[in-house]
C-alpha positions as CSV (number, residue, x, y, z in Angstrom):
1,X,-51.9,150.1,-99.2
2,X,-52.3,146.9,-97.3
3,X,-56.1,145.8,-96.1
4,X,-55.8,145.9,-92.9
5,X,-53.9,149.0,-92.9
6,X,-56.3,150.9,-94.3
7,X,-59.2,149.8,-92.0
8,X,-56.7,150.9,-89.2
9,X,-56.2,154.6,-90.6
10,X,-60.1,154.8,-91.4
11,X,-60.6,154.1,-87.5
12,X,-58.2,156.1,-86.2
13,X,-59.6,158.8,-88.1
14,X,-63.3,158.1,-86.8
15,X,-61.8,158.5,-83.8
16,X,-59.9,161.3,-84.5
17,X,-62.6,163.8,-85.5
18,X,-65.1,162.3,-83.0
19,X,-67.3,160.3,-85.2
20,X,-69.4,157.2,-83.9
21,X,-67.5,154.1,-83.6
22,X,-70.3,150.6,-83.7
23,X,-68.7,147.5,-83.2
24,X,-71.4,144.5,-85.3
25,X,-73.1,142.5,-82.4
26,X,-72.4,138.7,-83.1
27,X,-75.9,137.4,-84.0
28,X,-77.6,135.3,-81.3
29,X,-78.0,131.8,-83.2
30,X,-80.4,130.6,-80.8
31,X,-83.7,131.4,-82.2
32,X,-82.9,129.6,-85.8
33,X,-81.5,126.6,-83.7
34,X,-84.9,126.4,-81.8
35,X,-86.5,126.4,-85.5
36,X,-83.8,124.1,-87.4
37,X,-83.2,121.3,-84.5
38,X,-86.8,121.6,-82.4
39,X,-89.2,122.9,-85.3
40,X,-89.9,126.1,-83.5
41,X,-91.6,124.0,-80.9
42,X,-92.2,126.7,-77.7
43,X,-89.3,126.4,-75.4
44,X,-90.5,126.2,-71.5
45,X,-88.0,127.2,-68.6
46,X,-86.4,124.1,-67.6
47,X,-84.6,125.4,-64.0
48,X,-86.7,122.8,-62.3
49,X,-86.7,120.1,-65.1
50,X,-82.4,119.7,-66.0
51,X,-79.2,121.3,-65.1
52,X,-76.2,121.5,-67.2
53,X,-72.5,121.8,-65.8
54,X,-69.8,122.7,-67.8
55,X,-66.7,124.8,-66.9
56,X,-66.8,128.8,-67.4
57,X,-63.8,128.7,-69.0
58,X,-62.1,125.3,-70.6
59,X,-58.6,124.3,-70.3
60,X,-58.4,122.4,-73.0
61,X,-61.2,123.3,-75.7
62,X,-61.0,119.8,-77.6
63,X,-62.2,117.9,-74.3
64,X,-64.5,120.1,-72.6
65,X,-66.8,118.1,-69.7
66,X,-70.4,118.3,-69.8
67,X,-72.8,117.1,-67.1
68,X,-76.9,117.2,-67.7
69,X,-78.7,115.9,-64.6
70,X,-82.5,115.6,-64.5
71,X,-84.5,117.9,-61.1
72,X,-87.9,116.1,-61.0
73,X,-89.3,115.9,-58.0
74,X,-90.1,112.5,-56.8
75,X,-93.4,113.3,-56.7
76,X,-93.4,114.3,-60.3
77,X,-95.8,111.9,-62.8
78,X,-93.4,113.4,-65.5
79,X,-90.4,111.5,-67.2
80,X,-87.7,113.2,-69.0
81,X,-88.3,110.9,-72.6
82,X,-85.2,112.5,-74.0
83,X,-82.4,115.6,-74.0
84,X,-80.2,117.6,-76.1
85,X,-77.3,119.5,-76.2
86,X,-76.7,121.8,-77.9
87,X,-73.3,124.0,-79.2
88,X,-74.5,127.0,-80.3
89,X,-71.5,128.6,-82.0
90,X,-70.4,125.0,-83.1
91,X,-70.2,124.0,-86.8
92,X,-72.8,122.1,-86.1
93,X,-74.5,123.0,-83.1
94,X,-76.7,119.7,-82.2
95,X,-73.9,117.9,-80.0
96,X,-76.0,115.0,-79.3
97,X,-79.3,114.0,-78.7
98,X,-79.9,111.2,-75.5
99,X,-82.9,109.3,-75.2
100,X,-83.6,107.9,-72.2
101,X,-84.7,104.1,-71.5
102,X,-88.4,103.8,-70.2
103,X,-87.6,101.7,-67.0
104,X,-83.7,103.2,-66.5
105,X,-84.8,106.5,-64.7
106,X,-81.8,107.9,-65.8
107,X,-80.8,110.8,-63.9
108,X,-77.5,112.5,-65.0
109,X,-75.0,112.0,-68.2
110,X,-71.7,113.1,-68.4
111,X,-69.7,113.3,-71.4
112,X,-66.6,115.0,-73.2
113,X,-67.3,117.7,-76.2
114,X,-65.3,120.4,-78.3
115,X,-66.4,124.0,-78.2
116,X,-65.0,125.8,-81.0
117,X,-65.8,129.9,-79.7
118,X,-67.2,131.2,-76.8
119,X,-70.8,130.4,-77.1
120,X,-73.9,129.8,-75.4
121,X,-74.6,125.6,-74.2
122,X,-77.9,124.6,-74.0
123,X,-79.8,121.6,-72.5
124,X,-83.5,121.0,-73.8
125,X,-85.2,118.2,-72.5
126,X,-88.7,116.6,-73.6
127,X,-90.8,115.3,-71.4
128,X,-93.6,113.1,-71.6
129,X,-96.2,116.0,-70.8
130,X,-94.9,116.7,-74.4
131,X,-93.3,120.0,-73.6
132,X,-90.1,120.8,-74.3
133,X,-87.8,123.0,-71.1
134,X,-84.6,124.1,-72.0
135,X,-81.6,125.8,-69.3
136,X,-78.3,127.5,-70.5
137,X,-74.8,127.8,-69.7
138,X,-72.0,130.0,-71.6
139,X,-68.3,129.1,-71.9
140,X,-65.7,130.7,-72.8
141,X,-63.4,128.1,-75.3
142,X,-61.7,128.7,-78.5
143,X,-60.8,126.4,-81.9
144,X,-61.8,122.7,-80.5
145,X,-63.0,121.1,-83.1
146,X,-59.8,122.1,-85.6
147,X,-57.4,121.1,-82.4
148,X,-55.6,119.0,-83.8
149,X,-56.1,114.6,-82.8
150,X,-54.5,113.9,-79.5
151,X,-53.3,110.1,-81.6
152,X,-52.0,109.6,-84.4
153,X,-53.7,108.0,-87.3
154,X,-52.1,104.3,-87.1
155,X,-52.8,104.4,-82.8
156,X,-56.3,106.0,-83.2
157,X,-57.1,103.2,-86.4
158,X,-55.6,100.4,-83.7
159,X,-57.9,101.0,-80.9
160,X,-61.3,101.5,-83.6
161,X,-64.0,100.5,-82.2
162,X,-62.4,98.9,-78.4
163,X,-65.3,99.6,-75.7
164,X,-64.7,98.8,-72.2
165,X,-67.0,99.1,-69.3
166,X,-66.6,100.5,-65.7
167,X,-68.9,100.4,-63.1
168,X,-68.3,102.2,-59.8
169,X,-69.4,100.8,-56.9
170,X,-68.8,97.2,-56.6
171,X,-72.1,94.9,-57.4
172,X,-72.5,93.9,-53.9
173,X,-73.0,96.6,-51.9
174,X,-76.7,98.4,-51.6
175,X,-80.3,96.7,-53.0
176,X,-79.7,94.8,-55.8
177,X,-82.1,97.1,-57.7
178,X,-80.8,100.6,-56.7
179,X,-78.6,103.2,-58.5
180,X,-75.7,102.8,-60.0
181,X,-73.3,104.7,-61.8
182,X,-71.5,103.3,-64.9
183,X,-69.0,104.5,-67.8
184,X,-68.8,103.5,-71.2
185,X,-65.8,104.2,-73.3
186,X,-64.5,103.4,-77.1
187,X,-61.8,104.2,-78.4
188,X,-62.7,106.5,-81.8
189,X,-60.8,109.4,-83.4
190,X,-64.6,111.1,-83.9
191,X,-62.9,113.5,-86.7
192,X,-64.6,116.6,-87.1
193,X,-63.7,117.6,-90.7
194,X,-62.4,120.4,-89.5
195,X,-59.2,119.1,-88.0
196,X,-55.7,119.7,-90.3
197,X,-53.0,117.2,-91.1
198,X,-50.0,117.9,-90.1
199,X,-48.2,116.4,-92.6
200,X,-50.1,116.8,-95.4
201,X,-51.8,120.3,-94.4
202,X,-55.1,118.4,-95.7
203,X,-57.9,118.6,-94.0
204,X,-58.9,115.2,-92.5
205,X,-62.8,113.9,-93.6
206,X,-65.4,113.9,-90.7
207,X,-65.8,110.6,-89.4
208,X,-67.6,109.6,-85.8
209,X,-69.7,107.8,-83.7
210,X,-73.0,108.9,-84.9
211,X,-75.0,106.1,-82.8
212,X,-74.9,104.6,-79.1
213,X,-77.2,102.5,-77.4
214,X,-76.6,100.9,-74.3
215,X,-78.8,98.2,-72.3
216,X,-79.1,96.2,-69.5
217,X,-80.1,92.4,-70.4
218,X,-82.5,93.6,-73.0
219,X,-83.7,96.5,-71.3
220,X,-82.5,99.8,-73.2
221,X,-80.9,102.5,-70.6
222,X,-79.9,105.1,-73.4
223,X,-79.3,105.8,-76.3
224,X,-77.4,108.9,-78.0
225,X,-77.6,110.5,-81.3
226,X,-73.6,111.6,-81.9
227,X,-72.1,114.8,-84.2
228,X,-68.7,116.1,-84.7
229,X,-68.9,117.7,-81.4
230,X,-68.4,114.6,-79.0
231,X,-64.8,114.3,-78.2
232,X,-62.3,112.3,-79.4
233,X,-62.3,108.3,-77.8
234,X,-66.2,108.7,-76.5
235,X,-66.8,108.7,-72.7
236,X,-70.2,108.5,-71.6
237,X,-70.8,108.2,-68.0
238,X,-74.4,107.8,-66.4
239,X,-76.6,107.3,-63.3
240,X,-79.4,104.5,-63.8
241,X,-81.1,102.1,-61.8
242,X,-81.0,98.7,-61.9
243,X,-83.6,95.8,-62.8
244,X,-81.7,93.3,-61.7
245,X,-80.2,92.4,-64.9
246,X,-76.8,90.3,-64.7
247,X,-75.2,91.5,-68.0
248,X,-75.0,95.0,-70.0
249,X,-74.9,95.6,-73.7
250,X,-73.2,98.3,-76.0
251,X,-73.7,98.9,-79.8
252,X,-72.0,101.6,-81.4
253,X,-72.3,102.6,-85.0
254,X,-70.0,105.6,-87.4
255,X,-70.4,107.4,-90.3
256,X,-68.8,104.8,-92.1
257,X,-71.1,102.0,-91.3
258,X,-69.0,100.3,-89.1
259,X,-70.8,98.4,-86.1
260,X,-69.1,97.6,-82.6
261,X,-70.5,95.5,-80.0
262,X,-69.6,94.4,-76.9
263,X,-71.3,92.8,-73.8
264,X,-70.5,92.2,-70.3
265,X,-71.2,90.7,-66.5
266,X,-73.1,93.2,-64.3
267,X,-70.3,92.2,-61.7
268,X,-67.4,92.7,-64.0
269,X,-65.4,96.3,-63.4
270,X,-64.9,97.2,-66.5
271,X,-61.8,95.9,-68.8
């Protein structure tokens, strides 16, 4: 008799003459995260500290958005040194890891990432009290990092390591030192390793933008610490302020060593 068959007639049977039926909870993954990616440091509620958006349910689970915005108070003496975000249910839950510039006062980031079950998204941000405050949010996705590449293999290999630059709001308007919004984008196939060929029915080998670091003159603004969860073709979109600077700077590095760089005018809108 067939597997599956037989695990049928055994619950019908439970049924049947009234017997308990216990479906196994799904472990909560969070606690071993906390001691694999933060060293069971004591987690603080971060309600007041950093938000996290993301959609209760995703329309496409390969490109999922993502927004983490700081909630200091002006009046705060704390900065946020650095967040993470975290998957839980992901292969490998530690989506990315930004650390914020000293002088950028960075206040939101907005990104792209695959969620691969309906899980559990945290944010956990440090700050320089030294505490660590973490908030939550749960979607509801399915099989995004095996979807399959939205380019094929000679397009995706054509556009490696292409970065452009948008800024939104043109130079001109407001203080020449106030907030500003910009967009960094490079083109990347960020494999997960989990992703199929459809030709071959081979899996295809992990390989992504596992570094970022972004600056304005020579000032850093942020920097992120990639996995195989970031989408495919990076986007990373982010409030900052200016110093003045009349040029910005991008260096992105992958798993396989490969190093693209790429700087332009302040004034410039982005190709």
């Amino acid at each position: 008799m067939p597997g599956y068959l037989f695990r049928l007639l055994g619950v019908a049977g439970l049924l049947l003459f009234g017997a308990p039926l216990t479906l196994a909870a799904t472990p909560d993954p969070w606690p071993g995260l906390v001691q694999d990616i933060f060293n069971n440091r004591p987690m603080n509620d971060g309600s007041d500290v950093i938000a996290i958006e993301m959609p209760s349910r995703a329309e496409d689970a390969a490109v999922v958005p993502v927004t983490l915005r700081t909630k200091l108070s002006p009046g705060d003496g704390r900065k946020v040194l650095n967040i993470t975000l975290v998957i839980d249910q992901n292969p490998a839950p530690m989506a990315a890891k930004f650390q914020l510039g000293p002088d950028a006062q960075v206040s939101e980031i907005s990104t792209r990432v695959r969620v691969n079950n309906y899980t559990d998204v945290h944010a956990v941000a440090e700050l320089s009290d030294g505490k660590l405050y973490m908030t939550k949010t749960y979607v509801k996705a399915s099989g995004g990092c095996s979807a399959p590449a939205a380019k094929n293999a000679d397009e995706a290999k054509s556009r490696l390591g292409q970065m452009r630059y948008r800024q939104f709001g043109k130079a001109g308007e407001g203080p020449a030192n106030g907030a500003r919004e910009a967009q960094i984008m490079i083109g990347h196939p960020n494999n997960s390793g989990l992703q199929m060929d459809q030709v071959t029915q081979l899996y295809v080998p992990a390989f992504f933008i596992n570094e970022l670091r972004l600056w304005q003159d020579d000032s850093l603004v942020l920097t992120m610490e990639g996995g195989i969860s970031i989408s495919e073709d990076p986007n990373i979109r982010f409030t900052y302020v200016s110093n003045g600077a009349k040029h910005f700077r991008a260096e992105a590095k992958d798993t396989e060593g490969h190093v693209f760089q790429r700087e332009w005018k302040i004034d410039d809108s982005g190709i």
